[in-house]
N, C-alpha and C positions, 0 to 999 in steps of 0.2 A: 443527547443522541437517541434515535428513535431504530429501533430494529431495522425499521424499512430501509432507510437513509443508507443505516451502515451496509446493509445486503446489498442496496444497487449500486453504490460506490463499490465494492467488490466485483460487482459482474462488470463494472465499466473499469475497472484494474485489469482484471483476467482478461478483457479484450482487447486492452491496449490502449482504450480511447482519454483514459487517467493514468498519471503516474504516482508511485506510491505517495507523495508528497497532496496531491492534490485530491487524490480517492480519501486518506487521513479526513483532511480538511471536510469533505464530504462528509462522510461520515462521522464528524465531531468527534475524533478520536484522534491519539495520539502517533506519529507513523511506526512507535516500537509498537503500540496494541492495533494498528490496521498489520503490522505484519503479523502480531501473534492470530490474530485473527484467521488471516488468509489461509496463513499454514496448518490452525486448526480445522480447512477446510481444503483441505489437500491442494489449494490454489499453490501454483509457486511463486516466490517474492522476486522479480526480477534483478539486479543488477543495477542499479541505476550509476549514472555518469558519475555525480557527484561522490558518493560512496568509491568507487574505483578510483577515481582522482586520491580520495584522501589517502585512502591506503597504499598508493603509487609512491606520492609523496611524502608521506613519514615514514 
């Protein structure tokens, strides 16, 4: 994982254009440390479907 990587997979989270699943991958990191990330960077973590799904369901 290179600083750069993981910074623009963040700007392209924050903008919508990734979801947290695929900015991770981007950024060669994991999606718990892309969200520890975001949030250490006042980004907010959205929602994602799959997440709401589970927790609907169990």
């Amino acid at each position: 994982m290179s600083f750069r990587s993981l910074t623009a997979a963040m700007t392209l989270y924050r903008s919508g254009t990734l979801d947290l699943e695929r900015a991770a991958a981007r950024g060669g990191v994991s999606t718990a440390k892309m969200k520890t990330a975001l949030r250490s960077r006042g980004i907010p973590v959205r929602e994602e479907l799959g997440e709401a799904l589970e927790r609907t369901a169990g």
